[in-house]
LOFI-943731 format. One record per residue (C-alpha): residue number from 1; x, y, z. Coordinates in nm, 3 decimals. Layout:
N
NUM, X, Y, Z
...
END
This chain:
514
1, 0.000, 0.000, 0.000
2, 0.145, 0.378, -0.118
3, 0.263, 0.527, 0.192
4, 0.364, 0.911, 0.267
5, 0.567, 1.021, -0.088
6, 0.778, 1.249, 0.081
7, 0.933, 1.048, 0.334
8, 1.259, 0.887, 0.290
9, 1.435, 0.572, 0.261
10, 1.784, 0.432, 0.271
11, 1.902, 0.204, -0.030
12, 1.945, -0.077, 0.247
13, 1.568, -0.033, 0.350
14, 1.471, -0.084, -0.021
15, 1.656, -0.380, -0.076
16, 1.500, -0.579, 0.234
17, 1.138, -0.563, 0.055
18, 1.209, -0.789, -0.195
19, 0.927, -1.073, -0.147
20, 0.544, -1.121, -0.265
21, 0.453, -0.955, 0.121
22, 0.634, -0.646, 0.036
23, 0.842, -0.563, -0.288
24, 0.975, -0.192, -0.349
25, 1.229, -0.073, -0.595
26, 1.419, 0.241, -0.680
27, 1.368, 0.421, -1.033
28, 1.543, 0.792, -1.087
29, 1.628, 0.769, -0.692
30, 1.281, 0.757, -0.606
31, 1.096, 0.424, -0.429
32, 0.798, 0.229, -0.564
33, 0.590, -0.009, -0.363
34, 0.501, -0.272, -0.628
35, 0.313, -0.486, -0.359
36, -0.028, -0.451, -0.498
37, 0.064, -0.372, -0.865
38, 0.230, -0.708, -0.916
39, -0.061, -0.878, -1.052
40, -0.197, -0.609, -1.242
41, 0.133, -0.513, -1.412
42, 0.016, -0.574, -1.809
43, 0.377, -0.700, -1.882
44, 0.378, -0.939, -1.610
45, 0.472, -1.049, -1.232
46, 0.764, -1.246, -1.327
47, 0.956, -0.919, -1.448
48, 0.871, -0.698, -1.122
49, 0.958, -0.968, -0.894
50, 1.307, -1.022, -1.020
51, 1.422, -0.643, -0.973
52, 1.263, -0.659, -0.608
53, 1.429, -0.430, -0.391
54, 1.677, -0.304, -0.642
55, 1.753, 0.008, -0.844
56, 1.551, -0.087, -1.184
57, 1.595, 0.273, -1.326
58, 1.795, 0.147, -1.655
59, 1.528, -0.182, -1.706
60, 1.239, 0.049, -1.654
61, 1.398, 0.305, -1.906
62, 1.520, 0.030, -2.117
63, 1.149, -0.035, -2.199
64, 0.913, 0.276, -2.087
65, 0.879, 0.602, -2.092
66, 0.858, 0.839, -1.828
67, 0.488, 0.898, -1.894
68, 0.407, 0.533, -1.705
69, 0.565, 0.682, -1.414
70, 0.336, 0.962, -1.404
71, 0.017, 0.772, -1.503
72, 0.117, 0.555, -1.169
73, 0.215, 0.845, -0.955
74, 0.048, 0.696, -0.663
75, 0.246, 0.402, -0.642
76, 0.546, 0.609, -0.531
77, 0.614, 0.588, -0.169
78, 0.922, 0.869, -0.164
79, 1.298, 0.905, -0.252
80, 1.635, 0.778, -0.184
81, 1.770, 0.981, 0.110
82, 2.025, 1.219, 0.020
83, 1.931, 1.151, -0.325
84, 1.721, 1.371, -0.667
85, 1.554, 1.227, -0.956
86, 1.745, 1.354, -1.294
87, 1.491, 1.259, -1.512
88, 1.281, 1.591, -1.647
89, 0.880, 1.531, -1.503
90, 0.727, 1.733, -1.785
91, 0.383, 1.874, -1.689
92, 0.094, 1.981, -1.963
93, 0.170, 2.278, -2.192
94, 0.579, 2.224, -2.152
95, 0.781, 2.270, -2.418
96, 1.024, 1.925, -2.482
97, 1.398, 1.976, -2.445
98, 1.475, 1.701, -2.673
99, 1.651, 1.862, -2.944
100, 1.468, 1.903, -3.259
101, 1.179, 1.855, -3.103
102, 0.982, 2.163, -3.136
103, 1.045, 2.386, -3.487
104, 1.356, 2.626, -3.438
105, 1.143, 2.936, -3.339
106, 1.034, 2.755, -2.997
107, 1.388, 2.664, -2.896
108, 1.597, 2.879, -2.679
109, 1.867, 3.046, -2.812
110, 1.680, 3.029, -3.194
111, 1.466, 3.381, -3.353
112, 1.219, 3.374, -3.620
113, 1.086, 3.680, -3.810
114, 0.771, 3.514, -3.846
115, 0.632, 3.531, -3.500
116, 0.552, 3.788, -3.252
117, 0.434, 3.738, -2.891
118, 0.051, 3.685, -2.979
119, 0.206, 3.358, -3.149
120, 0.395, 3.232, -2.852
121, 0.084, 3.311, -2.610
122, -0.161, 3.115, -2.844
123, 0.082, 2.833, -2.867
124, 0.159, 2.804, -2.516
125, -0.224, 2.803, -2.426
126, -0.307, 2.588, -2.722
127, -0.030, 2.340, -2.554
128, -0.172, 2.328, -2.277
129, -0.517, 2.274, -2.390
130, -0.418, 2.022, -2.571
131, -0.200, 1.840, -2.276
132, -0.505, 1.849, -2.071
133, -0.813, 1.799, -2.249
134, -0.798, 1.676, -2.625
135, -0.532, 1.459, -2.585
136, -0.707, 1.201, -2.332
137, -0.985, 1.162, -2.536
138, -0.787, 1.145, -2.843
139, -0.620, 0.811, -2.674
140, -0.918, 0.673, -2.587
141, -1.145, 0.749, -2.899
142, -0.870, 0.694, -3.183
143, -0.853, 0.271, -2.942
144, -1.246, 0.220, -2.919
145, -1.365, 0.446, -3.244
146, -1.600, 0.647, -3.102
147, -1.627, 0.991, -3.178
148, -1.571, 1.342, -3.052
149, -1.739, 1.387, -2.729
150, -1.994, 1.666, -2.728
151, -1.832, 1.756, -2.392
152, -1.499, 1.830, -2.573
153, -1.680, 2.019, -2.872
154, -1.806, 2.251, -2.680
155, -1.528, 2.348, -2.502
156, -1.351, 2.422, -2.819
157, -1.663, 2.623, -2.906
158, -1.609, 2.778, -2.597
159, -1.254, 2.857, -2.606
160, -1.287, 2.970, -2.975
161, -1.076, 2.645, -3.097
162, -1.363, 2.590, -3.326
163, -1.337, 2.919, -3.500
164, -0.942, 2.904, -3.551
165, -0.982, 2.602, -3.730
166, -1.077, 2.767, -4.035
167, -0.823, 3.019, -4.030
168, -0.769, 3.386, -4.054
169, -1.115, 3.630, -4.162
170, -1.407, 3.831, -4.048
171, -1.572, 3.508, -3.841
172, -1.303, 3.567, -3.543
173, -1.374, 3.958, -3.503
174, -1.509, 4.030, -3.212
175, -1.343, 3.673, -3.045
176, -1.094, 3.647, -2.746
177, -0.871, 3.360, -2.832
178, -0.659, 3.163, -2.623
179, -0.377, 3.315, -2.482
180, -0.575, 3.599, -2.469
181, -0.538, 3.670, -2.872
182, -0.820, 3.886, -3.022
183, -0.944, 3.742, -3.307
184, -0.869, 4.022, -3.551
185, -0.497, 3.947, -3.482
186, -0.536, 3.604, -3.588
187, -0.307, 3.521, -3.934
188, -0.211, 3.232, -4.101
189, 0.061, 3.165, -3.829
190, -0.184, 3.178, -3.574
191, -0.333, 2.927, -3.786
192, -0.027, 2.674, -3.838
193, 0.013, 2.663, -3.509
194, -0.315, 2.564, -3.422
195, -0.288, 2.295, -3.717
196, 0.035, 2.168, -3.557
197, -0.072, 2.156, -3.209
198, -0.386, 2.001, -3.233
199, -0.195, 1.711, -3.409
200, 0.057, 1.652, -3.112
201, -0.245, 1.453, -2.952
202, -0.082, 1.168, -3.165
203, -0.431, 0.977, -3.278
204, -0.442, 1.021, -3.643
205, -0.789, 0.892, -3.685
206, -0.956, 1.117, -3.423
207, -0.742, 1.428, -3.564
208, -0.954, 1.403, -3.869
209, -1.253, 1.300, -3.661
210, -1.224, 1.665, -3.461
211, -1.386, 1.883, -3.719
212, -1.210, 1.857, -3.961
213, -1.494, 1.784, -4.188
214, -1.600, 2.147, -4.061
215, -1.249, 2.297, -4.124
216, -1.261, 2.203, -4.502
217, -1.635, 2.298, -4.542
218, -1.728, 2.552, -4.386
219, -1.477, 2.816, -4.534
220, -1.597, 2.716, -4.842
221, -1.990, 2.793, -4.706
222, -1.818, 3.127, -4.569
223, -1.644, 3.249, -4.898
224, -1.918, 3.139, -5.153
225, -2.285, 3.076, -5.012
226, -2.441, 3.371, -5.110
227, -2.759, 3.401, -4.903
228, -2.593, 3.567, -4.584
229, -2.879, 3.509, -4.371
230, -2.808, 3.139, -4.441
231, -2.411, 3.171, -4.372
232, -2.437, 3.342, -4.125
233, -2.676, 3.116, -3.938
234, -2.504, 2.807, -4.057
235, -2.175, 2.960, -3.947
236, -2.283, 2.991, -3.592
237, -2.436, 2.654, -3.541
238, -2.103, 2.504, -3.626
239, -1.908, 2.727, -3.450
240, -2.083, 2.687, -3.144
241, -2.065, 2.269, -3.156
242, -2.444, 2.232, -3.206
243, -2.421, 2.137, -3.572
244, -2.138, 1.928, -3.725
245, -2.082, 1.972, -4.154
246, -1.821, 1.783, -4.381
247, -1.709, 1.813, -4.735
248, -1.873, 1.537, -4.992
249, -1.710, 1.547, -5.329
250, -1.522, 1.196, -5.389
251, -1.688, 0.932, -5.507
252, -1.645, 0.561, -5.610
253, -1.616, 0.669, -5.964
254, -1.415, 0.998, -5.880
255, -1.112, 1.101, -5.626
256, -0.890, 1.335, -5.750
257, -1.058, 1.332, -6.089
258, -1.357, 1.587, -5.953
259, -1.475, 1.592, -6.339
260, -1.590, 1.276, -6.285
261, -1.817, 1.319, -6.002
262, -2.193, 1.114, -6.096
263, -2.411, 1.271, -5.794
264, -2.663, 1.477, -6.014
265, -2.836, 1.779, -5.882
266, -3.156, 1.889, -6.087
267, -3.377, 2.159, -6.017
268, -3.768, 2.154, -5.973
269, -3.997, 2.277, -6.220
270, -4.058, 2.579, -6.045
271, -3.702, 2.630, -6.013
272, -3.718, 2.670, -5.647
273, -3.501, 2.371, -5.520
274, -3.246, 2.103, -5.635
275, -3.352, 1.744, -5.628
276, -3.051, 1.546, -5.524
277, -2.931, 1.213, -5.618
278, -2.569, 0.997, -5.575
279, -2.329, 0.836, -5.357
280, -2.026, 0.978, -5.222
281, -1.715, 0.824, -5.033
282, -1.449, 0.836, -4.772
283, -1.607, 1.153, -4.648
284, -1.459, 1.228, -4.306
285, -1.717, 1.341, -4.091
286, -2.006, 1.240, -4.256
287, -2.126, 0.964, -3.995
288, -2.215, 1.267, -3.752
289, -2.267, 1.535, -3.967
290, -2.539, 1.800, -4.061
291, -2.438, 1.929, -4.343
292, -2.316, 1.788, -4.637
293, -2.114, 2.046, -4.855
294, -2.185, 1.846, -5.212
295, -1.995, 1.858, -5.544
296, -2.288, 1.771, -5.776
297, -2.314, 1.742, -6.127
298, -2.583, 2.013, -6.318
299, -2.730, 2.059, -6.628
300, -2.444, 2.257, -6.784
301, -2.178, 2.191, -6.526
302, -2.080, 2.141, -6.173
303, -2.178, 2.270, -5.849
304, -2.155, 2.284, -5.528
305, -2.482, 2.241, -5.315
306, -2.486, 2.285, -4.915
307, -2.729, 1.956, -4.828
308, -2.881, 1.958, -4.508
309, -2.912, 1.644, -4.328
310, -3.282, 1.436, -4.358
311, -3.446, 1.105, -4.377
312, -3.346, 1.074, -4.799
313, -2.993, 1.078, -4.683
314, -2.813, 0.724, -4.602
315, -2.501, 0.740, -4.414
316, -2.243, 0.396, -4.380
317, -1.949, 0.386, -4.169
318, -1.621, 0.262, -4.379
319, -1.329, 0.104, -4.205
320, -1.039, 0.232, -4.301
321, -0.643, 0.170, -4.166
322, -0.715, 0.446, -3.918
323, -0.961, 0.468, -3.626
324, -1.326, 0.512, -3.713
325, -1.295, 0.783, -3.478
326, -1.272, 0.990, -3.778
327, -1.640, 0.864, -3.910
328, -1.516, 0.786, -4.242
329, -1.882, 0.761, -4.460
330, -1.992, 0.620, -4.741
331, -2.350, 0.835, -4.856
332, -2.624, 0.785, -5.056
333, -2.855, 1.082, -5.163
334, -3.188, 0.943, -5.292
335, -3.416, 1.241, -5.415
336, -3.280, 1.461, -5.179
337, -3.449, 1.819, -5.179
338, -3.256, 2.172, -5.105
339, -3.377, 2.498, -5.185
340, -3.165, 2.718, -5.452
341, -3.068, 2.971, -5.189
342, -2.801, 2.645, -5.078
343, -2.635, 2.723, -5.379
344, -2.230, 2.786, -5.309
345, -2.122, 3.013, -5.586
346, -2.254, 3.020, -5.898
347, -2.461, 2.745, -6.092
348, -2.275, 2.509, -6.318
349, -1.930, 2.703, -6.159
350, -1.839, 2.497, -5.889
351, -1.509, 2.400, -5.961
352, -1.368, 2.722, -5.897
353, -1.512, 2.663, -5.549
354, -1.381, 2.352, -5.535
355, -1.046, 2.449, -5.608
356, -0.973, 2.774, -5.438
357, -1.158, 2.558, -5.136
358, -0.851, 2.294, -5.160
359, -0.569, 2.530, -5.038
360, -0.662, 2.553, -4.735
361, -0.725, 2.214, -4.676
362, -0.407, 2.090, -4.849
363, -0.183, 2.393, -4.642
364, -0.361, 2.253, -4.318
365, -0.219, 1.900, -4.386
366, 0.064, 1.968, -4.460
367, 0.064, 2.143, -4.120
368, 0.036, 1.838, -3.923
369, 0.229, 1.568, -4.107
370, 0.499, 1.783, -4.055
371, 0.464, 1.804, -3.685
372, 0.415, 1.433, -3.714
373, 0.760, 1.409, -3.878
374, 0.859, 1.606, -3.596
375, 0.715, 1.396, -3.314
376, 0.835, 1.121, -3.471
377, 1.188, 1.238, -3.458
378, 1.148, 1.301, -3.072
379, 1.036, 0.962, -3.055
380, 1.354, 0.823, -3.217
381, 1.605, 1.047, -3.030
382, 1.451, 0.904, -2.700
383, 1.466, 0.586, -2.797
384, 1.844, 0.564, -2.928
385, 1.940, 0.752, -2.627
386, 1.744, 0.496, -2.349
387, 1.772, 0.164, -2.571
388, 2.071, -0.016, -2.440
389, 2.193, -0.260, -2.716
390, 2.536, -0.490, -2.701
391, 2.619, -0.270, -2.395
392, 2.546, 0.077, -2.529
393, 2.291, 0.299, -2.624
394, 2.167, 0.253, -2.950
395, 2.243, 0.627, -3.077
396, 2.626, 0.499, -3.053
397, 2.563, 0.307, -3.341
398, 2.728, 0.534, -3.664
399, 2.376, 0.449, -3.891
400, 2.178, 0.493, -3.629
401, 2.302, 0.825, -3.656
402, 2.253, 0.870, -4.015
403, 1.914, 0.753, -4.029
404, 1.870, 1.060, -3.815
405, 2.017, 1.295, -3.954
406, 1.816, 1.194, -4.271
407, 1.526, 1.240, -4.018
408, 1.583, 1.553, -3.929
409, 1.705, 1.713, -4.221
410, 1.372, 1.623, -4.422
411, 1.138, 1.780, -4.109
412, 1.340, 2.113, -4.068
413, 1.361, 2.173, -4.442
414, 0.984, 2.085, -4.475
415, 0.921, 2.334, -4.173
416, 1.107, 2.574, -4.302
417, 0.873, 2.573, -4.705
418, 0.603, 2.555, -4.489
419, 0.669, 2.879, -4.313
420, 0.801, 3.063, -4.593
421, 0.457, 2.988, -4.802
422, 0.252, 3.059, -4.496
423, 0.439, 3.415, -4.505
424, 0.298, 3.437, -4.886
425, -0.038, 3.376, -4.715
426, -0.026, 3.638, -4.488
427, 0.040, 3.852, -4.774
428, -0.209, 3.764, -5.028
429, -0.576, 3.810, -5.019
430, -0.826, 3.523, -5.085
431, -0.784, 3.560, -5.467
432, -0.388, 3.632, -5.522
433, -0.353, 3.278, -5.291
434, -0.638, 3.124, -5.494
435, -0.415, 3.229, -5.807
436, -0.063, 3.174, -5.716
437, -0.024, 2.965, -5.437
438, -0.249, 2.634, -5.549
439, 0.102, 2.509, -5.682
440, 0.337, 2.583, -5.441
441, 0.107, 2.394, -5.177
442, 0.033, 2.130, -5.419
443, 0.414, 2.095, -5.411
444, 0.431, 2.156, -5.046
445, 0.191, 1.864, -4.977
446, 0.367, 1.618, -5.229
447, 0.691, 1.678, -5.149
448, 0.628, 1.640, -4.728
449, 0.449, 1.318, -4.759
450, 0.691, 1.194, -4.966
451, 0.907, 1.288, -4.670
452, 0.709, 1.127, -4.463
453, 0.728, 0.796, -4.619
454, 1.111, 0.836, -4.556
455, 1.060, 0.919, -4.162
456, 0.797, 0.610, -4.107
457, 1.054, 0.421, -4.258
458, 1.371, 0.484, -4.077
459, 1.140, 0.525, -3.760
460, 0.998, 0.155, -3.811
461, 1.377, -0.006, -3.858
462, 1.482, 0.237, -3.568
463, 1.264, 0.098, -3.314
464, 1.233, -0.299, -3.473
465, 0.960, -0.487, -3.329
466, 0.782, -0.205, -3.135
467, 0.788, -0.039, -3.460
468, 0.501, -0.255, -3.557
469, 0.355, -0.273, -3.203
470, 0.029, -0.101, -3.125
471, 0.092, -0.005, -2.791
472, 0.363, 0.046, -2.585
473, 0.717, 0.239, -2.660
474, 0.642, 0.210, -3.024
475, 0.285, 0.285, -3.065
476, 0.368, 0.668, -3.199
477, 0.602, 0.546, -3.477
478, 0.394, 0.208, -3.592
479, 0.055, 0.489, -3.593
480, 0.273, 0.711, -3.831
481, 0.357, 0.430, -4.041
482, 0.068, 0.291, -4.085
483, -0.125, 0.638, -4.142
484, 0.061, 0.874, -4.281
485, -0.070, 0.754, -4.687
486, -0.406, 0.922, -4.570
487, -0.212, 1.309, -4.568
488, -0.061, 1.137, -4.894
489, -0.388, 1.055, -5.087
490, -0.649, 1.292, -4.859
491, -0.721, 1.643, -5.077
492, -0.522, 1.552, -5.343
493, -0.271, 1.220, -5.422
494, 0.082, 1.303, -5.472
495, 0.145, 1.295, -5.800
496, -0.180, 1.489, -5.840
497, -0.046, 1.767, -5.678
498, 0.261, 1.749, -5.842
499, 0.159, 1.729, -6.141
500, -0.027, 2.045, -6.037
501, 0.262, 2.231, -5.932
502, 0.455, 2.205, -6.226
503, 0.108, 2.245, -6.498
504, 0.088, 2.593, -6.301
505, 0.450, 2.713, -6.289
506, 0.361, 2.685, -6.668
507, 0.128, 2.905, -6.681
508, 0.360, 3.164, -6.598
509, 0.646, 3.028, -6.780
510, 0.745, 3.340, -7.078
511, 0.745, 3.255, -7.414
512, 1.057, 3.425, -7.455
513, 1.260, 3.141, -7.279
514, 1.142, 2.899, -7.578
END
């Protein structure tokens, strides 16, 4: 049984509970009483009882991380007399001190020209927000596939996370952010932060499962609906957690190929509504949502319809190598009726709704597979420092060594684009990004999950058979492996976008250089 933690024992004391009536041991100079935990230890009471009474600091370490400690805080009964723990206790919102671990302009001793102190004070409230609330139920959602909690949504409603997630513009006027931010302040820094810190709760199935259906729809409702009444009330519903929304344009016939789409939408004879009929598929979001922001086929063209949620719509979960956390649909519309006034844009027109919609969305991704990369390298550097192999740590090993370098190399210079194209954002308005930068972060998006494939890799032969573990020292790095295609094929394939990027480089390229 835990007894006072701040009292004191001497190594000798330790060592004489070594039996099944009382077994203690010493890890980072502070005593455990493993008495009651024995049987309940999921790797075993064979392992406890043989370090019974001994210093197991380098076998704990050799196999956890200092996060099991803290989630069994209460078995610790005090410290080694005369003795400290050396091991850093990080609490929610720190910042790590593994280097590498957080992008240059959050480590000491590093500037950035990019960021001013509203930056730092959203991302050190966003940390913390994180730390404490989203990441719990991010664990436990992205293991049982459930999704968001309502409880969770609306303190992001509350706290205005909500609203950031679909970036800079007139819909955070009049907001207090966290860190105390107003809303008008808010850029597209603001906004890659958010992006980046929202994805440290490391559960790629419920990061697409929190709104992020929302975050690629509802900018689109914002820019082009054009009954304001409607935005506006369709804005705050969303905002405020009571209504969910997700983007519907792939189909079984269609993915990248949007041409292709086969959900028709025809209008009445009075012309007053849109009669709605299709499938779509893999849309995230669409098991819980509302609305349905739809890429539908018209008379002369394409549009894009916003498709409240009734009894003619079907909605199918799909299993996909993530969590269903993220409520991957399949939908059926089956003479589905909207009014005209749900209209985004103008009719037969949609693509260039569509398209200027995808920036966004592809910027945003990129966003978080890079701080994926990055996560993934902290990972790695805490494992080659703690993993003892032939008598040393495995970072002694020369391609150990490489393989990180490699690591790092391809997250700081894909940090680095990122930033420099987010600057062009905050710099552009809606059209000059819709015109120049659809390339660039085509490219962007290509070329980091590309990167990303290289990271999983060397990550997965880094850490061997927890690599491809689901739980346990390895469960970060075998979740990146097996996950990061979706950033890769999600929005827009690779060679799609690449394609993309060079087709409008061309565009600009001068006739005189022929």
């Amino acid at each position: 049984m835990a007894q006072e933690q701040s009292k004191t024992y001497t190594r000798e004391e330790v060592a004489k509970n070594n039996s099944d009536d009382s077994l203690w041991c010493i890890i980072d100079h502070q005593v455990y009483d493993l008495t009651d935990f024995v049987d309940a230890h999921p790797g075993g009471n064979v392992v406890l009882e043989q370090i019974g009474g001994t210093d197991a600091t380098e076998a704990f370490y050799n196999l956890h991380r200092h996060e099991v400690l803290q989630k069994y805080r209460s078995l610790k009964i005090g410290t080694v007399a005369g003795e400290k723990p050396e091991v850093i206790d990080p609490q929610p919102g720190d910042l790590s001190q593994v280097p590498y671990a957080e992008p240059l302009w959050l480590t000491p001793a590093y500037s950035s020209p990019y960021y001013n102190d509203s930056h730092r004070k959203l991302q050190k409230a966003l940390r913390e927000f994180v730390d404490r609330d989203v990441y719990p139920e991010a664990q436990e959602k992205e293991a049982d596939g459930t999704y968001i909690s309502q409880e969770l949504t609306d303190k992001m409603a509350q706290n205005n996370t909500l609203a950031m997630r679909l970036g800079p513009g007139k819909h955070l006027h009049g907001r207090e952010l966290l860190g105390g931010v107003k809303g008008e302040d808010f850029d597209y820094f603001h906004d890659m932060i958010t992006a980046q810190e929202l994805s440290r709760a490391v559960a790629r199935g419920f990061q697409d499962g929190n709104m992020s259906g929302m975050m690629i729809s509802l900018t689109a409702v914002r820019q082009w609906l054009n009954d304001a009444e409607l935005r506006d009330k369709v804005t705050e519903e969303c905002l405020s957690g009571k209504k969910f929304m997700c983007l519907a344009i792939t189909e079984a016939f269609a993915g990248s190929d949007v041409a292709g789409i086969r959900t028709t939408a025809t209008k009445t004879p009075d012309g007053k509504h849109y009669i709605i009929n299709g499938t779509k598929k893999w849309i995230t979001n669409g098991m819980f949502a509302d609305y349905f922001v739809t890429g539908c086929k018209t008379e002369k063209g394409f549009s894009v319809i916003l498709v409240p949620r009734d009894d003619n719509i079907e909605t199918k979960r799909i299993k996909t190598a993530y969590s269903t956390a993220a409520a991957t649909t399949f939908i059926q519309y089956n003479n589905v009726k909207v009014p005209v006034n749900h209209l985004l844009g103008k009719e037969h027109n949609g693509f260039i709704v569509i398209m200027s919609n995808f920036n966004h969305e592809r910027w945003a991704m990129a966003c978080a597979v890079i701080r994926w990369m990055r996560t993934v390298v902290e990972e790695c550097l805490k494992w080659t420092n703690q993993r003892i192999v032939f008598g040393k740590p495995l970072i002694s090993q020369p391609v150990i060594r490489q393989k990180l370098a490699k690591m790092i190399s391809l997250t700081e210079a894909c940090q680095s684009w990122l930033e420099t194209i987010t600057y062009q954002m905050n710099n552009m308005d809606y059209p000059t990004q819709s015109k120049l930068l659809g390339g660039p972060i085509g490219l962007l998006k290509s070329y980091a999950t590309r990167c990303a494939h290289d990271v999983a890799d060397d990550a997965v032969n880094i850490f061997g058979g927890r690599g491809i573990t689901q739980s346990g020292m390895g469960r970060v790095v075998e979740q990146f492996h097996r996950t990061y295609k979706f950033d890769a094929i999600l929005g827009g394939t690779e060679e799609i976008l690449a394609d993309l990027g060079v087709r409008q480089a061309m565009k600009f390229m001068p006739k005189a250089m022929l």
